[in-house]
MARLUMDO-332029 format. One record per residue (C-alpha): residue in three letters; x, y, z. Coordinates in steps of 0.02 Angstrom, whole numbers, padded with zeros to 5 digits, always signed. Each point is the difference from the previous one (the first is absolute). Layout:
! residues N
ALAXYZ...
This chain:
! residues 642
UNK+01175+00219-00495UNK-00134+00165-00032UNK-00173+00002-00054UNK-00023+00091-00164UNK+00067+00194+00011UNK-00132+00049-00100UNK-00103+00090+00121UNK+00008+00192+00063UNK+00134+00070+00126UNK-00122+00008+00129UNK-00179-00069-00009UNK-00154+00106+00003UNK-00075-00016+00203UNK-00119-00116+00018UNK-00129+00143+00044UNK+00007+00109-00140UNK-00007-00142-00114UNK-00170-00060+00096UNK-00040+00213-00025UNK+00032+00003-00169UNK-00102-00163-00022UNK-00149+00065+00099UNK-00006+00154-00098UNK-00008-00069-00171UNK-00095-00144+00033UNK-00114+00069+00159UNK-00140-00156-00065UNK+00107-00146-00004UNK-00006-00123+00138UNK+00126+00016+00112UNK-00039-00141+00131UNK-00122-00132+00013UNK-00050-00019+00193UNK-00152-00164-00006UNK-00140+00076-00072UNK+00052+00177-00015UNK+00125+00085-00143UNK+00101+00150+00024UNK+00039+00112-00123UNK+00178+00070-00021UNK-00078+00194+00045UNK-00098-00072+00135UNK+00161-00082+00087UNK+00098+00160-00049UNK-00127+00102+00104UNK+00007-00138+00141UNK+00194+00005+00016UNK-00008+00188-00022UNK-00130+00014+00174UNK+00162-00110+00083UNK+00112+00109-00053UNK-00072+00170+00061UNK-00056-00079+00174UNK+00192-00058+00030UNK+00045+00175-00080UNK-00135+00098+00131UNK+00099-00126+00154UNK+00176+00077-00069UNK+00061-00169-00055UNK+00105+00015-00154UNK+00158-00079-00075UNK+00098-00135+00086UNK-00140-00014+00149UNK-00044-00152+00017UNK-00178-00043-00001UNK-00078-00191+00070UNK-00148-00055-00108UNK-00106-00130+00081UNK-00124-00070-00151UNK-00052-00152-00066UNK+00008-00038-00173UNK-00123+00134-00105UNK-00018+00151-00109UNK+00015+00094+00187UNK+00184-00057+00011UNK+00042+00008-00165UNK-00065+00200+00009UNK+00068+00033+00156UNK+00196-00061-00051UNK-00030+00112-00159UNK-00039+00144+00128UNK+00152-00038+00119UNK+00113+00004-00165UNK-00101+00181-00067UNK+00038+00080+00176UNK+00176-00053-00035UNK-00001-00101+00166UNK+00040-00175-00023UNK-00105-00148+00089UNK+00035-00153+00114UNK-00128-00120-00065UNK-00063-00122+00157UNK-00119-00161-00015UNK-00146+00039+00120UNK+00018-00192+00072UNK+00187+00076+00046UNK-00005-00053+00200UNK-00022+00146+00104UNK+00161+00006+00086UNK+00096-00003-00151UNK-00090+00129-00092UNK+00050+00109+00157UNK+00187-00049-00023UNK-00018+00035-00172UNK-00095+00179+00013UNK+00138+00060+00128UNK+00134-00070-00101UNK-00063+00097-00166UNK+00001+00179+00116UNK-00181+00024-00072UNK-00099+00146+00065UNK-00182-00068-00087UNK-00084-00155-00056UNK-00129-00030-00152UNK-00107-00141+00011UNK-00211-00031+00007UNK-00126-00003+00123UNK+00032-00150+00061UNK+00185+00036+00014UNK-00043+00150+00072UNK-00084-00112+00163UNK+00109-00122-00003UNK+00148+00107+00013UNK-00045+00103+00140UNK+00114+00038+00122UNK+00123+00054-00140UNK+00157+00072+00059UNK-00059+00142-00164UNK-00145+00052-00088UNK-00098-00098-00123UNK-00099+00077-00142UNK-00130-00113-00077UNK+00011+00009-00209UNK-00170-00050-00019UNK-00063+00161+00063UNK+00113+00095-00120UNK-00052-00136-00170UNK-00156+00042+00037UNK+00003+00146-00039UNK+00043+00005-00174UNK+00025+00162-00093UNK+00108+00085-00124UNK+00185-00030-00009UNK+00091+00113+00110UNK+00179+00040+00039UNK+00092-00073+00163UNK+00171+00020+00064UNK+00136+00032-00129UNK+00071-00155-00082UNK+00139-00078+00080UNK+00172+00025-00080UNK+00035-00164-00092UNK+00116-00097+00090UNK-00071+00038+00179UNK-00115-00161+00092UNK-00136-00090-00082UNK-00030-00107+00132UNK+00062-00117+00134UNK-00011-00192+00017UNK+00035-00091+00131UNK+00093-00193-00032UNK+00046-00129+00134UNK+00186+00056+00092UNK+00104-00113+00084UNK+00016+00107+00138UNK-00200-00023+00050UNK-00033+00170-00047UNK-00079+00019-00171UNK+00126+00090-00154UNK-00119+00141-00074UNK+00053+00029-00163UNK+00003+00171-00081UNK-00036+00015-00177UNK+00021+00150-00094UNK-00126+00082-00128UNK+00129-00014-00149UNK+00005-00185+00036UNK-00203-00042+00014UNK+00003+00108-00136UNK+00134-00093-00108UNK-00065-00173+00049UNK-00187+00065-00068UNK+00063+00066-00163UNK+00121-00179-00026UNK-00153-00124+00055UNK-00108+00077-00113UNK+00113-00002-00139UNK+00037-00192+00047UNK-00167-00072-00002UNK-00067+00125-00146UNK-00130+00075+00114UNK-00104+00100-00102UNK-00187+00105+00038UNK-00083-00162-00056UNK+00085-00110+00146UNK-00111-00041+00160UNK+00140-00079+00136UNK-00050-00075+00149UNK+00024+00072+00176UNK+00057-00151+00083UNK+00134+00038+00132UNK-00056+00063+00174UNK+00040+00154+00089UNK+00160-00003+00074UNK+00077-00098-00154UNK+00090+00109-00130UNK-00042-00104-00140UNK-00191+00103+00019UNK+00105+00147-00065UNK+00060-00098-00170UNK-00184-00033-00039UNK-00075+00179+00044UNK+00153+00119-00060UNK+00043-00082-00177UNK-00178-00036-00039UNK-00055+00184+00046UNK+00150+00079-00098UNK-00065-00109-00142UNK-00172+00072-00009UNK-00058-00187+00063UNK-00151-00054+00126UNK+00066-00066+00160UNK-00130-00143+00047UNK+00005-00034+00195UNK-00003-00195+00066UNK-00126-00007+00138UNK+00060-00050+00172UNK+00040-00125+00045UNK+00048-00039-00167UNK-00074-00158-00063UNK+00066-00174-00049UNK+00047+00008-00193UNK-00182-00086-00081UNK-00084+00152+00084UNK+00137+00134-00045UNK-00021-00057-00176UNK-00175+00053+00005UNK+00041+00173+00049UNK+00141+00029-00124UNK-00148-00058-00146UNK-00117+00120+00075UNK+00119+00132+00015UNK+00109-00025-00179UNK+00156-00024+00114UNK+00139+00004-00141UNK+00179-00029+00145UNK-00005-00075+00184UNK+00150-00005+00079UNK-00029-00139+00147UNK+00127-00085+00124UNK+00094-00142-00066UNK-00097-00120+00152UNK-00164+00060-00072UNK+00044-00021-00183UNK+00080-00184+00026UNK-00187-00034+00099UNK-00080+00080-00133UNK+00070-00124-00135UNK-00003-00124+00124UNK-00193+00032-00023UNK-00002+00003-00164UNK+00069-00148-00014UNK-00138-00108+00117UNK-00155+00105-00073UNK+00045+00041-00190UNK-00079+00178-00065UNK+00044+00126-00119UNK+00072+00172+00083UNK-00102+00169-00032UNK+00028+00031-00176UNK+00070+00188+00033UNK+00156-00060+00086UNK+00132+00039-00095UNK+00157+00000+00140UNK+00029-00099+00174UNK+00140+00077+00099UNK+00073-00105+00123UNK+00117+00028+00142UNK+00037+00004+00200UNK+00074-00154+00011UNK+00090-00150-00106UNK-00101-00063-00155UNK+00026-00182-00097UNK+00024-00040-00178UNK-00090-00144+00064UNK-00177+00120+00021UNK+00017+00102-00121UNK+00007-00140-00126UNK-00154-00057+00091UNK-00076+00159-00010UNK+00058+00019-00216UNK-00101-00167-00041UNK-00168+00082+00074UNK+00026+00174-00055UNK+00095+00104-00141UNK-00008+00166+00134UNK+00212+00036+00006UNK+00078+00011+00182UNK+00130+00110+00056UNK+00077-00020+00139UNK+00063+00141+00100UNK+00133+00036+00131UNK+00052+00127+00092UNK+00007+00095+00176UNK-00073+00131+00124UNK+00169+00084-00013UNK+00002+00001-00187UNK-00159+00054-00008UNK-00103-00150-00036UNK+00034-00066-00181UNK+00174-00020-00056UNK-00006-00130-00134UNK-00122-00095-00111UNK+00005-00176-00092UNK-00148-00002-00122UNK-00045-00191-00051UNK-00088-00018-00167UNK-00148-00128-00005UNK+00081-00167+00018UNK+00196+00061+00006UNK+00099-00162+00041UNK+00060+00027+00171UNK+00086-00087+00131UNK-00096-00109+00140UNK+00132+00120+00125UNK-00028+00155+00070UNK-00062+00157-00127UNK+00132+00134-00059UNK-00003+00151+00052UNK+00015+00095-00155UNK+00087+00159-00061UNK-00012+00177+00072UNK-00135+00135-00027UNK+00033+00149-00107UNK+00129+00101+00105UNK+00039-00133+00132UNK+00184-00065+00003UNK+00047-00181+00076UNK+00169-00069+00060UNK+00051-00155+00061UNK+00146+00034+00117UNK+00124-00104+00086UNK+00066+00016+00210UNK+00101+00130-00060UNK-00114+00098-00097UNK+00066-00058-00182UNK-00097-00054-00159UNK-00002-00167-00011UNK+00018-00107-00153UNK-00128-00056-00124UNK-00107-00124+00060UNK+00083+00004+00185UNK-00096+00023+00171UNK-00016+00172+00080UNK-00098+00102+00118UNK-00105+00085-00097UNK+00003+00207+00020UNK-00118+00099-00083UNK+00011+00213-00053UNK-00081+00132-00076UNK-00146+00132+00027UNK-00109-00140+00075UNK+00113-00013+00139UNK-00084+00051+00178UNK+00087+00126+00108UNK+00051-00098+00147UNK-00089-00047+00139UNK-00071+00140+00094UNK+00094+00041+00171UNK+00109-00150-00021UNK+00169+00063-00062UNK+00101-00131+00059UNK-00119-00135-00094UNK-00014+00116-00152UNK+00193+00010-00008UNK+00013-00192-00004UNK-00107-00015-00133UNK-00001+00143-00121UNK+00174-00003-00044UNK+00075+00103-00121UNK-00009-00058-00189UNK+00206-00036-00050UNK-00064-00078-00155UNK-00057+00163-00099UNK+00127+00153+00072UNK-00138+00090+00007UNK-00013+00138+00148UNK-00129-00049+00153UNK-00072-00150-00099UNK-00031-00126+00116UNK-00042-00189-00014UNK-00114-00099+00123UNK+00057-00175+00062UNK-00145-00129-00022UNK+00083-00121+00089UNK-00057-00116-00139UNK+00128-00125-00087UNK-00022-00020-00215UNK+00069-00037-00145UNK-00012+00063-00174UNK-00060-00144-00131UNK+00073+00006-00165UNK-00158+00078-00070UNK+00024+00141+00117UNK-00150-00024+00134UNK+00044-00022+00189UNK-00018-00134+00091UNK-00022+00010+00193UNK+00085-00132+00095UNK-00003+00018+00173UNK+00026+00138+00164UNK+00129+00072+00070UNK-00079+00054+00150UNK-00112-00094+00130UNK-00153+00092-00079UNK-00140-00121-00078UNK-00177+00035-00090UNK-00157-00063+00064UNK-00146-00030-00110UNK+00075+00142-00075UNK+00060+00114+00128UNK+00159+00044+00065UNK+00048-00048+00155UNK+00150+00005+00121UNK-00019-00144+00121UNK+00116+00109+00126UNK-00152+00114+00020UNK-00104-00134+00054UNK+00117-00042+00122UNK+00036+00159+00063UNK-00200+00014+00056UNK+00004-00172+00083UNK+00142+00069+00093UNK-00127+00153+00060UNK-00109-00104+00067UNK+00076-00011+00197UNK-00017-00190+00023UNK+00111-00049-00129UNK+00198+00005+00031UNK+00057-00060-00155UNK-00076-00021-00199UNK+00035-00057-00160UNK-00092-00012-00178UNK+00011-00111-00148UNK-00093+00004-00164UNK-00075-00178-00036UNK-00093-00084-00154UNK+00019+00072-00168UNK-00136+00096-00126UNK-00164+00046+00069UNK+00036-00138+00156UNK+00142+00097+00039UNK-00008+00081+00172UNK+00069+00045+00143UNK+00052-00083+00188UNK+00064+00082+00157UNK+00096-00103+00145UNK+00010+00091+00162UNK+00082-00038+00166UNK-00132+00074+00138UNK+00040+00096+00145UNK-00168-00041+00064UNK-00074-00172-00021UNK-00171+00081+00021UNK-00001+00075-00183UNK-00082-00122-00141UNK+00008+00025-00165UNK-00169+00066-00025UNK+00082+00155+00084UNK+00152+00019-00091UNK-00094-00002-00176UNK-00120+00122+00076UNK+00148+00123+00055UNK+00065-00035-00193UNK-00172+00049-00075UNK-00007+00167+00108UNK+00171+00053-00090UNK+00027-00103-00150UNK-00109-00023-00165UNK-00092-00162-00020UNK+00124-00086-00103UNK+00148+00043+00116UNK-00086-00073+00141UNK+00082-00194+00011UNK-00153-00164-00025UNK+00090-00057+00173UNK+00104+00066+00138UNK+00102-00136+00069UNK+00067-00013+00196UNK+00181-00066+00007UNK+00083-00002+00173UNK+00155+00040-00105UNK+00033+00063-00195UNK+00164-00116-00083UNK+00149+00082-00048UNK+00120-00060-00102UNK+00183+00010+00068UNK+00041+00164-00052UNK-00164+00054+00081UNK-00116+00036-00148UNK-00174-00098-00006UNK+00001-00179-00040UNK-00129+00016-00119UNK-00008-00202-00023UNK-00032-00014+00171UNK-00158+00108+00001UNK-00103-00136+00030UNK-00196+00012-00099UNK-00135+00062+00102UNK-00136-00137+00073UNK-00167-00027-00080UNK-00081+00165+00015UNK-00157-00041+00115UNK-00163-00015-00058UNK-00161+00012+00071UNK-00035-00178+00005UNK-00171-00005-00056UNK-00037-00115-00145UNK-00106+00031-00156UNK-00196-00038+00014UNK-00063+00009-00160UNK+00047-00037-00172UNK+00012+00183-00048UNK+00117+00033+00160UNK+00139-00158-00047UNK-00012+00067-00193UNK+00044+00166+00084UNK+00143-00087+00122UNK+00063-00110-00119UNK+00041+00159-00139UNK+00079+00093+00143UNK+00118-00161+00059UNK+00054-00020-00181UNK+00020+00189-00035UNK+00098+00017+00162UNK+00085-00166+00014UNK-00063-00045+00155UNK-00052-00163+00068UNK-00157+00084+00074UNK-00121+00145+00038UNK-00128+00054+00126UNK-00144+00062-00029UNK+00021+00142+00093UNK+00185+00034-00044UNK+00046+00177-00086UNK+00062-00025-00189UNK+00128+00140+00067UNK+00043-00096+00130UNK+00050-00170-00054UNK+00114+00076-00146UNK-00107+00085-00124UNK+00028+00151-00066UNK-00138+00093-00152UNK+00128-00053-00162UNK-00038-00183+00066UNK-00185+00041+00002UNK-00008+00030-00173UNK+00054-00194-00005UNK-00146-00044+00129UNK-00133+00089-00111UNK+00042-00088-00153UNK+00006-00169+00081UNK-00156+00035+00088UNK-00076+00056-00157UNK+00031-00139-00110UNK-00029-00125+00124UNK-00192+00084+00043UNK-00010+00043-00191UNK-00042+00191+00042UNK+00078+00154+00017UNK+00041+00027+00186UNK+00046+00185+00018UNK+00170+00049+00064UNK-00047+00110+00124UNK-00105-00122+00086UNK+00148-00079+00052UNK+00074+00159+00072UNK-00183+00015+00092UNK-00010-00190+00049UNK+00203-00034+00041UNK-00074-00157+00118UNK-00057-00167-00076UNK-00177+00017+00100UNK-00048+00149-00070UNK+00068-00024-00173UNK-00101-00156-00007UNK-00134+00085+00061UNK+00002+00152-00117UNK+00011-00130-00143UNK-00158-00096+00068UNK-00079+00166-00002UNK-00032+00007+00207UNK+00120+00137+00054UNK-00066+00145+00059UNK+00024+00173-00070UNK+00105+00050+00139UNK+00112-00163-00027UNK-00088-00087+00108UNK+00031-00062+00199UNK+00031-00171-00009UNK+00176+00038+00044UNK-00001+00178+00063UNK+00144-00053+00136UNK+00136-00026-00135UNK+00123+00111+00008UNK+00066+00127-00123UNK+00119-00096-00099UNK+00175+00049+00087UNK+00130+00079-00123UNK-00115+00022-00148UNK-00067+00132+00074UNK+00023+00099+00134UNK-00047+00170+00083UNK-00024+00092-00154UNK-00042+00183-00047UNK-00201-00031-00063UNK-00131-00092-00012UNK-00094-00128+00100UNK+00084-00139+00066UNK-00055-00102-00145UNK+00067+00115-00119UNK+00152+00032+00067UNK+00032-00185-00008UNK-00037+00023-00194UNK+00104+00120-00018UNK+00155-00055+00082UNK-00026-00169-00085UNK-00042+00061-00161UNK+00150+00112-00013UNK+00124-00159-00047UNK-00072-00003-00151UNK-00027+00175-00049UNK+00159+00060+00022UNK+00098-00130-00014UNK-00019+00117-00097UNK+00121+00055+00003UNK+00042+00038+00080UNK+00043-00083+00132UNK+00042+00149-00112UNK+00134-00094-00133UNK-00018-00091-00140UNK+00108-00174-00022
């Protein structure tokens, strides 16, 4: 099965479609960044500052350049730049943990980094130079010429997905791919100059690039979530302000978002025209939820880092009958071909189960410096005859329903999403193994939807390691939502007779400990008693970490709509990122919190495995951050839509 061949041989690059954009329409907006707009000339001058200072360092095509930026017209000009120089970019979260942003910059063979002032602190010692972007955006002026355009089909950029192996896959995309996927998105959702989509995903998550790219080489406004972003009743307010016409959110955030809806009735901004959904498994049962308070369509969206980022699209009309079950899948992109392939590599019949491989110009080029993991799964395409044309394995079982859409059914390989990113539990279990107290390790994915998580069993070499270690060795590698809600001691892991783990045997992890000091007030059990329900537990401290008890920021959205409807006011979402412990969230909402946050519990800890060592910010921020970025990428990323 194909997309529609009605498109060109090769697309135009995603630059000199932004080029020809900015020089024929040099006063549209180009990005909306909070209160500021950015016209398509003024971001055209901004990228084209990048792309001389990379050109002045000698960086050109297939160098790989780190950028290190939050969400912003900063990043969104600087990846522009990379692309103009004809270098391609490794886009990192700043709350990526310190020692894994080092693994990652060695592992990319970079010889600079671009990031802000902050990054610029925060970063030092770096093993190379840093240039801060801010200094160049400043600066403004005309449009000038860089380094020479990259030949199309050299790197775009790398991204780096969760390996088996513990060492991160960083997958190279090529230019003729971003550039196909741009031209076939835009085509798909009917992007036109008068579209405003929102910047949801965070840094590090390719699904950013499917709302900046398309929209750009669309002559559309790119409107930037704040960060953290908010729960859904205060997002909505920003896509009315802003006109937002498309957000493409995380599955766990949309299905919180109706969720919402549902408890606290409202209409949705009236310029919403499109919600894209993806990153993980939707219902029938939601979106029928979702159809009786809203006539905005849904289309739900799947595809990989590999394949770069959308393969397929299901649109749903405004109260389509549907299924309670899980969503379809949909039918290719213009240009993208699908297969569903038996053990041998054979078509199998109408309406039979395969593993679904997927070809075309959107497939990536391999993973960079991994042949032997590149070999295994960019094979070559046997279905087409067609010289060098490959076909990636998803490792994702389907079938085709008679009206033609595919239906996912299941993995072939251990790999699992959480809240929306991917994630290879051996990687997790390769850093417990780093840490030199443990001997042995093992880690299973537990609960399902937004409860689903992860736990690790270890067999200690040193009885003197607790668990509070082990997740703060995790968070110094691993991203917050690799990091496992508990960590538990085993003096051995089962095994089944032929010596695999005896995954029944696992036994569930005690009652994670809580601070054992009970409400006070009204205000504080309100508080407690929205957190126990939200997190299923049979009781809170008051001094206990959200983070640390289970909670991760998609379930916050939950909290803050609770909370709200309970008090019968708006509590803001990123209160709760500022006040993660039931004193000072009780306090905030009493109005008797300091500025600073307060010290009426200034000895609890940072919440262990949310966070982390991270690249920026004060500790409180990084906390944010690291929490935060569940939900914005979840986009995507972690990077692929389900």
């Amino acid at each position: 099965m194909t997309g529609s061949p009605h498109r060109p041989a090769v697309a135009p690059d995603v630059v000199d479609r932004f080029s020809a954009r900015a020089r024929t329409s040099p006063d549209d907006v180009a990005v909306v960044d909070g209160a500021a707009s950015v016209t398509y000339g003024e971001l055209a001058a901004a990228s084209a500052a990048v792309a001389a200072a990379l050109a002045a360092e000698g960086l050109a095509a297939e160098d790989v350049v780190p950028v290190v930026l939050g969400r912003g017209t900063a990043l969104i000009a600087t990846l522009l730049g990379v692309l103009e120089a004809g270098a391609a970019f490794a886009c990192l979260d700043p709350a990526t943990p310190r020692a894994r942003f080092d693994m990652l910059l060695a592992d990319s063979g970079a010889r600079l980094v671009l990031t802000d002032a902050a990054g610029t602190t925060t970063l030092t010692p770096c093993a190379v130079p840093t240039l801060d972007v801010s200094t160049l955006l400043r600066g403004g002026g005309d449009r000038v010429g860089g380094a020479a355009p990259a030949e199309r089909g050299s790197l775009a950029y790398l991204l780096y997905t969760s390996g088996s192996t513990g060492r991160p896959k960083p997958v190279a995309v090529g230019r003729t791919a971003l550039s196909h996927h741009a031209e076939a998105v835009a085509r798909a959702l009917a992007l036109t100059p008068r579209d405003r989509v929102l910047q949801f995903a965070g840094p590090g998550f390719d699904v950013l690039l499917e709302e900046v790219f398309p929209t750009l080489s669309a002559g559309g406004a790119v409107v930037v979530a704040p960060t953290p972003v908010p729960p859904p009743a205060e997002l909505e307010a920003l896509l009315a302000s802003a006109g937002v016409t498309i957000v493409n959110v995380p599955t766990p955030y949309w299905e919180e978002w109706v969720a919402d809806l549902v408890r606290r009735p409202r209409p949705l901004p009236p310029a919403l025209r499109l919600a894209v959904i993806g990153s993980d498994r939707g219902l029938g049962v939601t979106l029928r939820r979702w159809a009786e308070r809203t006539d905005v369509p849904v289309v739900n969206a799947y595809g990989l880092t590999e394949t770069t980022i959308t393969s397929t699209l299901q649109f749903f009309a405004p109260a389509e009958p549907v299924d309670d079950g899980p969503l379809p899948i949909g039918l290719p992109l213009d240009g993208t071909e699908v297969h569903l392939l038996d053990g041998h590599g054979a078509a199998v019949a109408d309406g039979a189960v395969g593993e679904l491989y997927i070809g075309g110009p959107q497939v990536a080029l391999g993973y960079h410096g991994m042949p032997l993991e590149t070999e295994a799964r960019f094979v070559p395409d046997t279905t087409t005859g067609r010289a060098g044309a490959r076909l990636f394995r998803t490792g994702d079982l389907a079938q085709r329903r008679p009206d033609g859409a595919l239906q996912l059914l299941g993995r072939v390989y251990d790999q699992v999403k959480i809240r929306g990113q991917r994630v290879e539990p051996g990687e997790v279990t390769a850093a417990l193994l780093a840490h030199p107290g443990v001997h042995r390790a093992h880690t299973r994915v537990v609960g399902d939807g937004t409860s689903r998580g992860l736990l690790g069993y270890v067999v200690l070499s040193d009885a003197a390691v607790t668990e509070a270690e082990l997740r703060t060795h995790l968070a110094e590698t691993l991203p917050a939502v690799m990091v496992p809600a508990r960590v538990v001691a085993l003096p051995e892991i089962p095994l089944t007779p032929n010596g695999k783990v005896d995954g029944a045997a696992l036994p569930d992890p005690p009652a994670a400990p809580t601070s054992g000091t009970a409400a006070r007030t009204d205000l504080e059990a309100l508080v407690a008693s929205v957190w126990q329900d939200v997190l299923d537990l049979p009781s809170v401290g008051l001094d206990d970490s959200f983070f640390d008890v289970g909670g991760h920021s998609v379930l916050l959205v939950r909290v803050q709509s609770l909370l709200s409807g309970q008090l019968g006011r708006a509590v803001p979402g990123v209160a709760l990122f500022e006040h993660y412990t039931v004193r000072r969230l009780a306090r905030y909402l009493e109005g008797t919190t300091d500025d600073d946050g307060g010290s009426t519990d200034a000895g609890v800890a940072v919440p262990v495995g949310s966070a982390g060592p991270a690249l920026r910010g004060p500790r409180g921020g990084r906390r944010r951050r690291a929490a935060a970025a569940a939900v914005d990428g979840s986009a995507g990323a972690h990077d692929d839509h389900v």
